[in-house]
C-alpha positions in Angstrom: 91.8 116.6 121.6 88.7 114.6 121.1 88.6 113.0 118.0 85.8 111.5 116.1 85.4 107.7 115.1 87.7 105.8 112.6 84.8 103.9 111.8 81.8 106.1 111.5 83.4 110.0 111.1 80.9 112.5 111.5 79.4 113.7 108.2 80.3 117.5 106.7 78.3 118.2 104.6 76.6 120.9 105.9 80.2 122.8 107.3 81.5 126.3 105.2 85.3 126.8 104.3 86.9 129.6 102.4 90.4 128.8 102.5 91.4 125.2 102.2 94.4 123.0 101.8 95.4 120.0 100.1 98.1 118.2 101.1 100.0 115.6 99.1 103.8 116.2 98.8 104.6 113.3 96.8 105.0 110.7 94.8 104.3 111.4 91.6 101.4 108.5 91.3 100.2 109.6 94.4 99.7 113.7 93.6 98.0 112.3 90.3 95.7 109.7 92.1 94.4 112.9 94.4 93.6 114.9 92.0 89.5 113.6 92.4 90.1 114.8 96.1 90.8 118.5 94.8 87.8 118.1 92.1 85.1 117.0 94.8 86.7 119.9 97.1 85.9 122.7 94.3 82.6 121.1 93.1 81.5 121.1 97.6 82.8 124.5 97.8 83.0 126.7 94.4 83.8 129.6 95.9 86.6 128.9 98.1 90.2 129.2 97.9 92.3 126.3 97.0 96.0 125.4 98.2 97.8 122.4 98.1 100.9 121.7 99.5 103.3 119.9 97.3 107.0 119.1 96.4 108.7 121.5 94.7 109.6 118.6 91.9 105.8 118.9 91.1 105.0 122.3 91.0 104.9 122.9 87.1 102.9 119.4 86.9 99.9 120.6 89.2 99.6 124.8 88.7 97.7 124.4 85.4 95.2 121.8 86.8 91.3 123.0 86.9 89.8 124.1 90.4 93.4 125.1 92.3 94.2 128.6 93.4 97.9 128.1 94.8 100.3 126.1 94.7 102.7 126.0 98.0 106.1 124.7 97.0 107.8 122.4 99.8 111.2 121.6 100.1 111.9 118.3 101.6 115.1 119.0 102.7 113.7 121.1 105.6 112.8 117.7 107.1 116.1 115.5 106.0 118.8 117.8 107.1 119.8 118.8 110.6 121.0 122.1 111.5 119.9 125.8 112.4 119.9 126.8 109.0 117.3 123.6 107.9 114.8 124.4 111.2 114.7 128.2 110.7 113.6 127.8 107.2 110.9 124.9 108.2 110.0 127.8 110.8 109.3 130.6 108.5 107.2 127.2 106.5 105.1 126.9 108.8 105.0 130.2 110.0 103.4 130.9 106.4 100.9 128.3 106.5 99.4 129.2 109.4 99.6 132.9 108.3 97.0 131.9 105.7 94.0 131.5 107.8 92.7 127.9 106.2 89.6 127.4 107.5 89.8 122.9 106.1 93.0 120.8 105.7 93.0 117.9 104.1 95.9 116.1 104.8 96.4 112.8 102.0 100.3 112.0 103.1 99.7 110.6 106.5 103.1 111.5 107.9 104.8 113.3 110.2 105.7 116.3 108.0 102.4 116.6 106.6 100.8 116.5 110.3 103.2 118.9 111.6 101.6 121.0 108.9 98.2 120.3 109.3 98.8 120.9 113.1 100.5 124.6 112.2 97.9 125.2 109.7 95.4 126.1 112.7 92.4 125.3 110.5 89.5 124.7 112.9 88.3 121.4 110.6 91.7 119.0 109.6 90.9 115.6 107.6 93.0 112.7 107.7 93.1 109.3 106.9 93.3 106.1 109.2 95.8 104.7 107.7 98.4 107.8 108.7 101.7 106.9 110.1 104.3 108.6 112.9 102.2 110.3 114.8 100.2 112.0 112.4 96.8 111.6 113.1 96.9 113.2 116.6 97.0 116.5 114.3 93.4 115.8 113.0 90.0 116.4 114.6 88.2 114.0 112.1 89.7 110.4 111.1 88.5 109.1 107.9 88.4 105.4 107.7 90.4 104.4 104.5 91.1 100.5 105.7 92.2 97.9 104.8 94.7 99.8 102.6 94.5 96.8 99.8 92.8 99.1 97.6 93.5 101.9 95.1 94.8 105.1 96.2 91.6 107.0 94.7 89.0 105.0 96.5 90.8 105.2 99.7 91.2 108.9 99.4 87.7 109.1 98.0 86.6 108.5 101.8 87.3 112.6 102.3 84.9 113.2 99.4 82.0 111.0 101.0 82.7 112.6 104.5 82.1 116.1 103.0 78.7 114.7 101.5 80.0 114.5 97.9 81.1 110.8 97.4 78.2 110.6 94.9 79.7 113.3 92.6 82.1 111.5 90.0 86.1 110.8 90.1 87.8 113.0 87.6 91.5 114.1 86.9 91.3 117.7 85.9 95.1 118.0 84.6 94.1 120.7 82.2 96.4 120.1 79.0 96.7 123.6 77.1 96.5 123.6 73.4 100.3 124.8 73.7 101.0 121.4 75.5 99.0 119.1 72.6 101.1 120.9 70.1 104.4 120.1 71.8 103.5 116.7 72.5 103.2 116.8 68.2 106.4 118.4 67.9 107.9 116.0 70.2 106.1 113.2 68.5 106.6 114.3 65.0 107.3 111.6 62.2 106.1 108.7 63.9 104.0 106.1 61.9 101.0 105.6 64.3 99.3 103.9 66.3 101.5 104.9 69.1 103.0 102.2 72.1 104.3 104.2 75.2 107.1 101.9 76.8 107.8 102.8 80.6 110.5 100.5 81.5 111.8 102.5 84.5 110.5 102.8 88.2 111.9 103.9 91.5 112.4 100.5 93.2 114.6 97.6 90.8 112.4 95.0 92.0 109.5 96.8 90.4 111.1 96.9 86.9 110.1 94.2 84.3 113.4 93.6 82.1 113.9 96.4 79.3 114.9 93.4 77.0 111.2 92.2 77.4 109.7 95.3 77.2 112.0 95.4 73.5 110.1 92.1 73.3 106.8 92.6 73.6 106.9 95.8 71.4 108.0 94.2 68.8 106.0 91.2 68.3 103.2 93.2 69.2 103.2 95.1 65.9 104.7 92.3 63.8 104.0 93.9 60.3 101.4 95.9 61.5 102.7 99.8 61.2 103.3 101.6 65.0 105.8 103.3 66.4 107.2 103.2 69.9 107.6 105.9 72.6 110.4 105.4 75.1 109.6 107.3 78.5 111.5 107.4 81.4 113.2 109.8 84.1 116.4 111.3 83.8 118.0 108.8 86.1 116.1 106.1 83.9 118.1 106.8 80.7 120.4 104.0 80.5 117.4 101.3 81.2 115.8 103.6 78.1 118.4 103.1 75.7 119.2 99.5 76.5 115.6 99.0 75.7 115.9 101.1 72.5 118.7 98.7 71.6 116.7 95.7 71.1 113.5 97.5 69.0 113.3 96.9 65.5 109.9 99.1 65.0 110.3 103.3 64.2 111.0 104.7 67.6 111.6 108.2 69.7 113.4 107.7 72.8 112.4 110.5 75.0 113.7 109.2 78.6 115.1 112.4 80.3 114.0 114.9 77.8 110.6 115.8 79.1 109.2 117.8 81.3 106.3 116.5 83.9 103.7 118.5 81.3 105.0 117.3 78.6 104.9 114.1 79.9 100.9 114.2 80.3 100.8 116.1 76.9 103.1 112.9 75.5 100.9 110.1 76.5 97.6 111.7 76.1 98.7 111.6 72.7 99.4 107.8 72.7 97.3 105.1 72.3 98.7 102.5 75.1 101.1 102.3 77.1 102.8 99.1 78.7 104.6 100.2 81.9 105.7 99.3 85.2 103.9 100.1 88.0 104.9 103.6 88.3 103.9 106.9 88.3 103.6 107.8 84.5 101.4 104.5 84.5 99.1 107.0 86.9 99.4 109.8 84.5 98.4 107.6 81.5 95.3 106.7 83.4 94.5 109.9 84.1 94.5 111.3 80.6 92.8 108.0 79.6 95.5 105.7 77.8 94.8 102.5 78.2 97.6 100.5 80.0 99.1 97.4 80.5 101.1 97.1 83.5 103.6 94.7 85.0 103.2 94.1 88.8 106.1 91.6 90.6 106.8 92.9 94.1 103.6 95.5 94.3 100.0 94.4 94.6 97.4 95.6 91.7 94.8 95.6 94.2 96.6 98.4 95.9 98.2 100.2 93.3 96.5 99.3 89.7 95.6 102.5 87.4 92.2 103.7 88.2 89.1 103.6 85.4 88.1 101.1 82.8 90.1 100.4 79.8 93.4 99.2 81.8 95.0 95.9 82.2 97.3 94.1 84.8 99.8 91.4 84.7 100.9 90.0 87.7 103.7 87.3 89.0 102.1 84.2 90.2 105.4 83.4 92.6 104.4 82.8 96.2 106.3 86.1 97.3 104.1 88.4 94.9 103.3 91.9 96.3 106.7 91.4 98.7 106.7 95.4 98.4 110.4 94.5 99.1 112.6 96.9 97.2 115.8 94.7 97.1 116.0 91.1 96.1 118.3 88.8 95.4 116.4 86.3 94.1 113.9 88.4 91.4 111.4 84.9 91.0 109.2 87.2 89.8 110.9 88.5 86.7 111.5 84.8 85.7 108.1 84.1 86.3 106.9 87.0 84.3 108.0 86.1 80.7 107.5 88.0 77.5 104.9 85.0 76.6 102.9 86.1 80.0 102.6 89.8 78.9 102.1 89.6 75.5 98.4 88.2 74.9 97.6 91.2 77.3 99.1 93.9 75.5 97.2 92.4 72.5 94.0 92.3 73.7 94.1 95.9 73.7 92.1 97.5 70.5 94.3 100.3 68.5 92.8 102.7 66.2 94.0 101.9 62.5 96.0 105.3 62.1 99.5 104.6 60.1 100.4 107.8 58.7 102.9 109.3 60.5 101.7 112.3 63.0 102.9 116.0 61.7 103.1 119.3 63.3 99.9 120.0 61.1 97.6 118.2 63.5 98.1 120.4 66.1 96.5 123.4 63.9 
């Protein structure tokens, strides 16, 4: 298979498609930060069909969003677990996807799964990126260059939108939040002396998790006597960081770690006004929806992973082993380094509206 240059690919602007495929399994940040990848695919071709492939877990989060057709559920497990049972079933997968006839894939993941699909998708035109892992890229017949990968997810994916002729066109995030989901976000919010302070203490790696003491910390003396209420997010495996945080606030607070759905999560903090997070995937979502953030980096590099747009603001460990990307420590430098004193002048720099009466169910009329 010839393939065309990592460093100059062959322009597309020109080529038709009437079925195409996204895909971008996971993570959560990720599948939010590729959303401008399926806006730039529906603005280059409006009348075309558009799948992406995609976790199961984040189904309900993406079949709402503006500009997708279908959403193709995919079960991990097919790759994890060994047995007949486990390779019939990632068979009759791929048996499916090729069954569809895509004329483009897109292919964002960069692994083997997801080029063992783009390879069984039998589209004539399949887009990946240089930075692809395990063998992946000997599934594509055009290599996008997306090095060095010290830069945001969205730009480096971006690289699709300029080899289709479209990188001019603008980045958006077209979650789509219904009237239904602003209403529920009220409900769920309802009471609450505004402004609003979104708390993400959780994330998926310990080393990336700024202390929930601090997080307690910085809430607090952020308001001072200033009215504002705090949101506790999280994930249900998040809960006990949640409500140790919780422990420590002395402002009006909801703690809604484990009790929300992915849409109600976008719903929720489109409905703040900032959140200070962890580097994380709800941080992602907050950007998206346009919340501006404040977010604690220790063993992950901002220039890799900050939120994308204006309005957001990072704070980052000056230890020598900043941006490790090691996901056990010992040692945790970085959360000493990091003190409440560090974050704090950040999260105030941020300008709130002057709301203080308390949201009702009423807004959402």
């Amino acid at each position: 298979m010839e393939l065309t240059s990592y460093l100059q690919p062959a322009p597309l602007s020109t080529v038709h498609a009437r079925r195409i495929c996204l895909i971008k399994p996971s993570s959560l940040g990720d599948v939010i930060q590729s959303l401008p990848i399926l806006a730039a695919l529906r603005c280059r071709f409006p009348r075309a069909k558009i799948s992406w492939v995609v976790n199961s877990s984040y189904v309900s989060l993406i079949e709402p969003v503006e500009g997708l057709d279908e959403v193709i559920p995919f079960e991990r497990d097919h790759f994890r677990s060994v047995g007949v049972g486990s390779l019939n079933r990632l068979r009759a997968f791929l048996k499916d996807l090729h069954a569809k006839h895509f004329d483009l894939v897109v292919d964002l993941q960069g692994l083997f799964r997801s080029g063992l699909m783009t390879w069984a998708s039998g589209a004539s035109l399949r887009i990946g990126l240089a930075s692809s892992r395990e063998g992946a890229s000997l599934s594509y017949t055009h290599v996008v260059n997306d090095l060095p990968k010290q830069q945001p997810a969205v730009a480096r994916y971006w690289r699709v939108a300029e080899l289709l002729g479209v990188g001019h066109w603008p980045k958006t995030f077209p979650l789509g939040i219904s009237v239904e989901e602003q209403a529920r976000a009220k409900e769920l919010l309802d009471g609450l002396p505004g402004p609003l302070l979104a708390l993400n203490p959780g994330s998926r790696w310990d080393t990336k998790r700024w202390p929930a003491e601090r997080f307690a910390e910085a809430a607090n003396r952020y308001f001072g006597d200033r009215p504002g209420s705090c949101v506790v997010l999280g994930a249900p495996d998040e809960v006990d960081v949640a409500e140790r945080l919780v422990a420590k606030l002395d402002r009006p607070h909801r703690n809604l770690a484990g009790k929300t759905s992915l849409r109600e999560l976008v719903a929720i903090l489109d409905a703040c006004d900032v959140m200070l997070t962890n580097d994380s995937g709800p941080m992602h979502v907050a950007a998206a929806v346009g919340t501006p953030t404040v977010s604690v980096f220790t063993c992950t590099s901002p220039e890799r992973a900050a939120p994308f747009g204006g309005g957001h603001r990072v704070v980052q460990t000056s230890v020598d082993c900043r941006a490790s990307y090691l996901r056990q420590c010992d040692r945790l430098d970085c959360m000493k380094d990091l003190t409440t004193d560090r974050v704090l002048p950040i999260l105030q720099g941020i300008d709130l509206p002057s709301r203080s009466a308390p949201l009702s169910r009423d807004e959402a009329a």
